[in-house]
Every structure is written in structure tokens, then in C-alpha cells.
C-alpha positions in Angstrom: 0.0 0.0 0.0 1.2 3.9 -1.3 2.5 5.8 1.6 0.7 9.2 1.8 3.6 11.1 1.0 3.8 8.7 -2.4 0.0 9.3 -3.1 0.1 12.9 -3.2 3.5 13.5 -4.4 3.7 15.5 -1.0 7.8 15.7 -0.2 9.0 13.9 2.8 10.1 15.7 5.6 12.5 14.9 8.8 13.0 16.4 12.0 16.8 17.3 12.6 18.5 18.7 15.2 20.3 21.9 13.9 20.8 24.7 16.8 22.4 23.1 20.2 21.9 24.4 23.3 24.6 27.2 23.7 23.8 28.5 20.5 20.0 28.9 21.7 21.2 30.3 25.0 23.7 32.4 23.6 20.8 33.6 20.6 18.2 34.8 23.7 20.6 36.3 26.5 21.6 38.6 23.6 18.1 39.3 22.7 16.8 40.1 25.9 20.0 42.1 26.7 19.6 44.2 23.9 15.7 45.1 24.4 17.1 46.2 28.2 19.7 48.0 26.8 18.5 50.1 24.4 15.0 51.2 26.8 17.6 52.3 29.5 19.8 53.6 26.8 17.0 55.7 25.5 16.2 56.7 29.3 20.0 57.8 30.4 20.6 59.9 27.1 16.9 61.5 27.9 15.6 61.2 30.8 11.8 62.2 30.3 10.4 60.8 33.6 11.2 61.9 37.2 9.8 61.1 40.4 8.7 63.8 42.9 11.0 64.4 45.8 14.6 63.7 46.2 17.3 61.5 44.0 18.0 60.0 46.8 14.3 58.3 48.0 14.0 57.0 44.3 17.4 56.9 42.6 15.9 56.6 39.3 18.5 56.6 36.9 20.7 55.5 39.3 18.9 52.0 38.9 18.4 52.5 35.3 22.6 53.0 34.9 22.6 50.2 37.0 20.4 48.1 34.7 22.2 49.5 31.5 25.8 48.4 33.2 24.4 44.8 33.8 22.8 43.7 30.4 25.7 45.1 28.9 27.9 42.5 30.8 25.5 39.7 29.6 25.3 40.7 26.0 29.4 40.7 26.6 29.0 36.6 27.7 26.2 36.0 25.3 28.4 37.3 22.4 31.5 35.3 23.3 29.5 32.3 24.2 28.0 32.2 20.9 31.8 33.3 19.4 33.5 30.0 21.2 30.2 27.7 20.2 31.0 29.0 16.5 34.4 26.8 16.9 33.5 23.9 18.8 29.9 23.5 17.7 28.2 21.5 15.1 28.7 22.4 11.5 25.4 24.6 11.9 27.0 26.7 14.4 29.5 28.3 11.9 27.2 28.1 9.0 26.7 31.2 6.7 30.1 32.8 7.4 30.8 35.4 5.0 33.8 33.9 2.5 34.8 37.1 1.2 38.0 35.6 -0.3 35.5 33.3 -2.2 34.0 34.5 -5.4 31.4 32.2 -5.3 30.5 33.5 -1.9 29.3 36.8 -3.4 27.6 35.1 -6.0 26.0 32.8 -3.1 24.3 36.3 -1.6 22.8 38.0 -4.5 20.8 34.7 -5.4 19.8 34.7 -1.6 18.3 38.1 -2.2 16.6 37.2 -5.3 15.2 33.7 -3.4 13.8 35.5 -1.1 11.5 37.8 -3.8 10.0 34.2 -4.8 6.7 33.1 -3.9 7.3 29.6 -3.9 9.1 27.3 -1.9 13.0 26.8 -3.4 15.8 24.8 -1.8 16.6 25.9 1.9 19.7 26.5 3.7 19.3 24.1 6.9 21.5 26.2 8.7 22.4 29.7 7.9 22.7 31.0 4.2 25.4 33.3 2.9 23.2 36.5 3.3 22.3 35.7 6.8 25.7 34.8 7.7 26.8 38.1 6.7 24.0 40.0 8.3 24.8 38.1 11.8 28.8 39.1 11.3 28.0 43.0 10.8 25.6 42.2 14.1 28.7 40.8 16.3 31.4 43.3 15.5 28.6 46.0 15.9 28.3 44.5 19.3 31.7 44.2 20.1 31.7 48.4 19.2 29.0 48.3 21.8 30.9 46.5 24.4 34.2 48.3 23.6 32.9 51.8 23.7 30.2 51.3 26.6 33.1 49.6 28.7 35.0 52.7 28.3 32.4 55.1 29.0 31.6 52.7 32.5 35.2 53.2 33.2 35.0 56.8 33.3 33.4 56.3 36.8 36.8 55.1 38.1 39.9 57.0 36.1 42.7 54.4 36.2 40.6 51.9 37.7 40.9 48.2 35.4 38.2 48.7 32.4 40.0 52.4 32.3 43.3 50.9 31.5 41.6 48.4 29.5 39.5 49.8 26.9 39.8 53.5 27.7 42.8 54.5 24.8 39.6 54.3 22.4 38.2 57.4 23.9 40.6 60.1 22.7 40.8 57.5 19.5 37.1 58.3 19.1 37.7 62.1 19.6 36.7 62.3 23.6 33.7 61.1 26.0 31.2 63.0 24.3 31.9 61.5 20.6 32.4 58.0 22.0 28.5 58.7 23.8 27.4 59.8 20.2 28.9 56.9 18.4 27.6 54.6 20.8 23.9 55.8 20.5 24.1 55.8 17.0 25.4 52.1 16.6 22.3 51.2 18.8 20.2 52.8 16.3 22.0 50.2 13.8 21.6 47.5 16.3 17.8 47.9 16.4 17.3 48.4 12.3 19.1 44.8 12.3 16.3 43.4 14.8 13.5 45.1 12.8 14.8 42.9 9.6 15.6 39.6 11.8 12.4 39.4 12.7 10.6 40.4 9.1 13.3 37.5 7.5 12.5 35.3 10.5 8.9 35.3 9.9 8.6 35.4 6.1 10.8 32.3 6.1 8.5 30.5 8.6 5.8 31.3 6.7 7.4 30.2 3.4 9.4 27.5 4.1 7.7 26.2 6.2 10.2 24.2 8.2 9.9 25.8 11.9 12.5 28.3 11.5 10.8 30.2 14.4 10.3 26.7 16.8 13.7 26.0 16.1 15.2 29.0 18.3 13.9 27.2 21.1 13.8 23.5 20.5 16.9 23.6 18.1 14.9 21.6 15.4 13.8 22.0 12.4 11.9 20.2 9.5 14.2 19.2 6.3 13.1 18.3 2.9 15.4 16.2 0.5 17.4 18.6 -1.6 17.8 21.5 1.1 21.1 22.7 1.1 23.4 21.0 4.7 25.9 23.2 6.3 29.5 23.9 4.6 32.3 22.0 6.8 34.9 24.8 5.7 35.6 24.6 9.6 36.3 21.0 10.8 
């Protein structure tokens, strides 16, 4: 007796296990750290809402510094978490890393762009193509600016105190304390136009692909068909 799938010509489809653990981890403590971040961001650049009475019965933005300061730390761990998994991981864990010495890598982007205009269901990438890949590099180094420059303005609180001496040469690098605040603000601006387009490429691609791209964040799997595309081992 015909199998369903044989009946209806309907493609077969497996469960596999693409995103580990750290690599989920990793993918949330940086998305919650950066909602924190840039809400108290906004706040400490403009404050807009005060308490009646004084600082010191409410501490406001004390707190709000305070809250800034600590997500920034765990954005620091999620980002290198997810920069060790990216060695020791499965195959998916470095997928879509930009080749730029590649010519075929280029090539490899351009047709992502014009997949995605399609209607219809083409070949996937099981892990990450060559257009996300690239996308998710521009988001790590603009978090490492983040990290650099926010650590440098946090050790302005203690002149020659350990994250002064560490990070601190970038502020008269960046032109002084007030450019290195401007600089920072405006790569958060950045930061969030990358969110905005995650999430519209995260959804469209659950929605046509329909292989649990948005599940898979949390469970780490998601549903292959024959013919979508496995994970380069460029990295062994």
C-alpha cells in the first residue's frame, strides 16, 4: 500500500536537530540584553520621567545606569558564548560565514536576495545561508563596538581603575567622552534596524518555508526536505 507522501507526491520531511543548546542560549541572553539595553539607553541619554522628591528616596537613573551596566555585561558573555560555540559547535554553528575571499560567496548572496523575492518554496539552507551569515557578522562586530565603547564610558566612573586601563585608549581615538557617547547611541540605532529585519526575514521564512524556523530557536529543530542545502564544513 502507497505511503501518503507517495499518493500525493507530498515531499518527505525529517525532523533534525540543527541549533544546540549554547547557540540557543547564547541567541536569547543577547536578545533580551539588547531590548534592556537600548529602553535604558533611551532613558539615560533622555531622561523624560522623574519622580517627585529627592534623587536620593528613588534613585531613578541611578537604577536605570545600573540596569544598562548589567545587560551590557550579559550581551558581553552571550556574544562570546556564541563566538566560542562558533568553533566547537556543530557544523550549523558556523554556518553562513561570509567567504569574502570566495567569489562564489558573493555570487551565493545575491541569489539569496533574489530567493527571497520568490513566492514559492526553493531549496533551503538548513542552517544559515550566505546572506544571513553576513548579516549576523555585521551584528557581532557592531556589538563588540557596543561592548568596547560602553566599557570605556563605564570606566569613566573610576579613572585608572581596570576597564579604564583596558578599553579606555579608544576614547581620545574616538575624539573624547562626548563622541564616544554619540557613536555609541548611533550604533544602537543600527543594532535595532538589524532586529527590525531579523524578525521580518525570521517570519517570512517561517511562513514560506515552512520548516519551523521560528520553533527551532527554542527546541533547536527544524523540519528538512530532500534537496535542502546542509551546512559547509569549511571549519572542521
Amino acid at each position: 500500500m502507497a505511503s501518503i507522501a507517495q499518493t500525493t507526491n507530498a515531499p518527505i520531511e525529517v525532523r533534525r536537530y540543527v541549533w544546540e543548546a549554547p547557540v540557543r542560549i547564547a541567541h536569547w541572553v543577547n536578545a533580551i540584553s539588547i531590548g534592556v539595553l537600548f529602553l535604558t539607553g533611551l532613558f539615560i541619554a533622555s531622561p523624560t520621567a522623574f519622580p517627585n522628591g529627592e534623587a536620593y528616596n528613588h534613585f531613578l537613573m541611578g537604577k536605570m545606569r545600573l540596569l544598562h551596566f548589567a545587560f551590557g555585561f550579559a550581551l558581553v558573555i552571550g556574544v562570546l558564548l556564541r563566538t566560542y560555540w562558533f568553533f566547537v559547535g556543530n557544523n550549523y554553528a558556523r554556518s553562513g560565514f561570509p567567504l569574502f575571499w570566495r567569489g562564489s560567496w558573493y555570487k551565493a548572496v545575491f541569489g539569496q536576495i533574489v530567493e527571497y523575492m520568490k513566492p514559492v518554496r526553493g531549496h533551503i539552507h538548513i542552517g544559515h545561508n550566505s546572506l544571513a551569515g553576513f548579516s549576523y557578522t555585521i551584528f557581532f562586530l557592531m556589538c563588540g563596538f557596543e561592548g568596547v565603547t560602553g566599557l570605556a564610558l563605564y570606566g569613566e566612573t573610576n579613572p585608572g581603575g581596570f576597564w579604564d586601563r583596558v578599553v579606555g585608549w579608544t576614547t581620545p581615538m574616538l575624539g573624547g567622552s562626548f563622541r564616544v557617547h554619540m557613536w555609541h547611541h548611533l550604533v544602537a540605532w543600527f543594532i535595532v534596524v538589524f532586529v527590525i529585519f531579523h524578525l521580518y526575514i525570521a517570519l517570512y521564512d517561517t511562513w514560506l518555508y515552512k520548516n519551523g524556523l521560528m520553533d527551532s530557536i527554542i527546541g533547536g529543530e527544524k523540519f528538512v526536505e530532500p534537496g535542502d542545502h546542509d551546512a559547509d564544513t569549511w571549519v572542521s
